[in-house]
N, C-alpha and C positions, 0 to 999 in steps of 0.2 A: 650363195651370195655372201660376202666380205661384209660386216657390221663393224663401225666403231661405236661404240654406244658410253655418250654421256662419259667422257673420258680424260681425265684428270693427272697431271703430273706435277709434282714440285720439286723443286731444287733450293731446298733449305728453305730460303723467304721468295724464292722466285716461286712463283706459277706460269711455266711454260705453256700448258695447255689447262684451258678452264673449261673443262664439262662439252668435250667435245663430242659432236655425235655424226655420223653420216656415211651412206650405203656405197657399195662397191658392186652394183649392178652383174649377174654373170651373162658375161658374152661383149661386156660394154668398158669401152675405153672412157676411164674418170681420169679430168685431168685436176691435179693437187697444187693451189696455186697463190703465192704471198712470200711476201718480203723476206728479203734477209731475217731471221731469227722470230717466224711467223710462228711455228711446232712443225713444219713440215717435215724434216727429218726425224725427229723427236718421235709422231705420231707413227712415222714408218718403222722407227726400232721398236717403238712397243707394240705394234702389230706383229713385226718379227720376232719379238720375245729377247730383244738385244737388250731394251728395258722395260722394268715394270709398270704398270700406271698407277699410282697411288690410289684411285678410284676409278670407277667405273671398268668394262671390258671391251672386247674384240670377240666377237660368232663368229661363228663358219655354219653358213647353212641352218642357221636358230639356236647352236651350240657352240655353248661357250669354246671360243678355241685352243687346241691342244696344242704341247710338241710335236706330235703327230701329224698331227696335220698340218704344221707350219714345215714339218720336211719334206712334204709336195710342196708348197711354194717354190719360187724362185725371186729370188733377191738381190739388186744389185743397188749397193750402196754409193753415197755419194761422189766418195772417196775411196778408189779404185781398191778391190780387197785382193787383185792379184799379187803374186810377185813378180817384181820386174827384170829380176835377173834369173829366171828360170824359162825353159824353151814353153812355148802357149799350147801347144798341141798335149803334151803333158797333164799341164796343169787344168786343162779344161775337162781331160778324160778321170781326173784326178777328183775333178769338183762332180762329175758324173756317178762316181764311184761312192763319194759321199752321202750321193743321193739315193742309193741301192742296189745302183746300175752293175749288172756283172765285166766286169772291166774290157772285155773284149766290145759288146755293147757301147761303153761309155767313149771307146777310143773311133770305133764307128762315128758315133754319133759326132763327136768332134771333131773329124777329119772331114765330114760331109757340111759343119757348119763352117768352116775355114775358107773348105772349097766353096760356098755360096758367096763367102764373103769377100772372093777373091783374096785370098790366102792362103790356099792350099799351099803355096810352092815356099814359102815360111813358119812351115810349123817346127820347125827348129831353132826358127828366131827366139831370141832373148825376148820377152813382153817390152823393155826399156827398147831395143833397136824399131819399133814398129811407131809409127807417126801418132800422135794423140788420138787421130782420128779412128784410125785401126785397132789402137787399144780398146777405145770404146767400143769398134763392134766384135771386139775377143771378152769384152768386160758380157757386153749382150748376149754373147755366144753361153755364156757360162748361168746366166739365169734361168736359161731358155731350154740345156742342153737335156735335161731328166723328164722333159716335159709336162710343166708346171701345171695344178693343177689353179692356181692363180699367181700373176706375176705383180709383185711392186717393186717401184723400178724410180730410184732417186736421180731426176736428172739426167736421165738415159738419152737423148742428143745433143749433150752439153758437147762440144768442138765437131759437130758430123755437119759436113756442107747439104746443100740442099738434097744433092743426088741418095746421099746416105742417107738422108732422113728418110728417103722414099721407101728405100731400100730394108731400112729398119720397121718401117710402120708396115710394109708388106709383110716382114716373117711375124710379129704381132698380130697382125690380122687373122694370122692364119691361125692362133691361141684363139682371138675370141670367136671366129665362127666355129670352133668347138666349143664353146660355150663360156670360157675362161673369164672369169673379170681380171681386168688389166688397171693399177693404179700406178702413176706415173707422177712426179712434178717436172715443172717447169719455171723460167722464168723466161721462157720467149712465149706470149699472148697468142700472138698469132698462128703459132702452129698448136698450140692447146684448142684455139678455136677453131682449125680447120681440121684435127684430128680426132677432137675428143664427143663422146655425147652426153657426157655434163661432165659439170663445172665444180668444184668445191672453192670458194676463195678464203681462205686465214690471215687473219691480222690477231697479234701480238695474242697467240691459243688459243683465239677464239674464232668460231664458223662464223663471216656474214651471211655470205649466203651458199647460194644449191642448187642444183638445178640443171637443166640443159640452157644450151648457150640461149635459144630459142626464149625459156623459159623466164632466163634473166631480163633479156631485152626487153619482154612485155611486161615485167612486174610494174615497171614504173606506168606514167602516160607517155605513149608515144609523143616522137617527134618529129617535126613535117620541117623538108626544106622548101624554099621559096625562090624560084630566079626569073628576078623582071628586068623591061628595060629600065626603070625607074627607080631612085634611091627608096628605100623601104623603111627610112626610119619613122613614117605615117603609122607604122604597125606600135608604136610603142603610146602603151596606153589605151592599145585598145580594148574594149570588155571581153573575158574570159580570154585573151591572149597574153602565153609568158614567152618575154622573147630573150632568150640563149644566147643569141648571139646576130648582131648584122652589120655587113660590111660591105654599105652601096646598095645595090642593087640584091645582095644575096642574104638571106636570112634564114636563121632557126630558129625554129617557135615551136613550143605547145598550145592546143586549144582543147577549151575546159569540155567542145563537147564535136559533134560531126558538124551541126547547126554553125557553132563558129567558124569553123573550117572552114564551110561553103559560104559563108558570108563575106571572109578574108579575098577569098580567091574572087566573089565577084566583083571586089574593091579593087582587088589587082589587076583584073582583066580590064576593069573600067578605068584604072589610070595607064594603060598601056599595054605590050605584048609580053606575055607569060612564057618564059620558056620550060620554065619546070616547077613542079609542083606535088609531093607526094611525103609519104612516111621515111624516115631514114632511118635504114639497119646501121644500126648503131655498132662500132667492134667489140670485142671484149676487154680491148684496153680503154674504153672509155668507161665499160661497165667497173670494170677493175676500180678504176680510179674513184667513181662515182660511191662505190662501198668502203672503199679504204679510206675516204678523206675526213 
């Protein structure tokens, strides 16, 4: 398991990260998630040892972690660390070889991930001739290639259309049912929330919150949608009802307990026909927003 613990950096009078702390589950995709200039890259170079943290550390497994063990990671920065005027088959048996790999191994292995990635028949291509998209999965190919013994992974579907994303969360998958913890950011919500199982969200260094998506959405009180034939603004002011939002006939509300719930709905049944009525799973971009504001 991947630890940040209580993890601190500064940049003269800035405090990019203030006393950051949170697990990197093994076998479990964490997705890493906040604004423009949250620590989220910040937090992944000092897990890579790219920077140092002014306080606090990074475990691997309850121990402190090494060099050593950050060169089984794999690492793919935000900002593409290939070269783009040199052929990609090359330079990925190249980043192989870096990693240990006896070079015949390393050119294997990179020639079998080109060909996954439909690019076998361009490993001679310049990285710069290949579409932003393909960069990205030569940029993945190379995190991946030594066989990580955990990957973090800056923004790894930034330009990959839907087909790729699939494509890329399949070869990932197949790291964490080997046990691998996988940390990743994002700034598209909705694929953190349909790929990840939990969540870290950062605003300005520091953690709000944690958890799995699941985990997030019940911290608060739930919230129940409402659709009748009849405008619903009767609901405002009602005891132990806060109401979110209504527009006609549809409405969002919390109630303080299940008692009110059931009280609501026979008010609604008694002033007409009910068509829906229940909890609503909330996205992560609502949760998102709801901590960050």
């Amino acid at each position: 398991m991947l630890e940040v613990v209580n993890v601190t950096r500064r940049f003269g009078d800035l405090t990019a990260l203030g006393n950051v702390s949170f697990t990197v589950p093994d076998g479990r995709f964490t997705g890493f998630v906040g604004g423009n200039g949250a620590g989220k890259t910040t937090t992944m170079r000092i897990i890579m040892g790219v920077l140092a943290p002014t306080s606090g550390e990074v475990r691997w497994n309850g121990q402190t972690l090494t060099a050593r063990d950050r060169a089984e990671f794999g690492y793919m920065p935000e900002e593409r660390g290939l070269y783009p005027k040199q052929p990609i088959l090359p330079q990925l048996a190249y980043l192989g070889e870096l990693h240990g790999m006896p070079a015949k191994d390393a050119k294997d292995a990179a020639r079998a991930l080109l060909e996954r990635f439909n690019l076998g028949d361009r490993t001679r291509d310049k990285l710069e001739k290949l579409s932003l998209g393909n960069q990205q999965r030569v940029q993945i190919a190379g995190a991946v290639i030594a066989s990580p013994k955990a990957l973090i992974l800056d923004e790894p579907f930034s330009g990959l259309d839907p087909d790729a994303v699939d494509e890329m969360f399949a070869l990932l998958t197949e790291f964490t049912r080997r046990g691998v913890p996988v940390l990743f950011s994002s700034h598209q919500l909705e694929l953190v929330e349909r790929l990840c199982h939990q969540v870290v969200i950062l605003r300005k260094g520091n953690v709000l919150a944690a958890g799995s998506v699941n985990d997030l959405r019940t911290a608060g009180r739930p919230r129940h949608g409402l659709h009748t034939d009849a405008d619903l603004g009767w609901l405002r002011g009602q005891p132990g009802v806060t109401v979110i939002d209504i527009d006609g006939p549809r409405a969002q509300v919390e109630f303080a307990d299940e008692t009110v719930a059931q009280r609501v709905l026979a008010e609604a049944v008694a002033r007409g026909a009910v068509h829906s009525f229940g909890p609503i799973v909330r996205p992560l971009s609502d949760i998102y927003r709801e901590v960050t504001r």
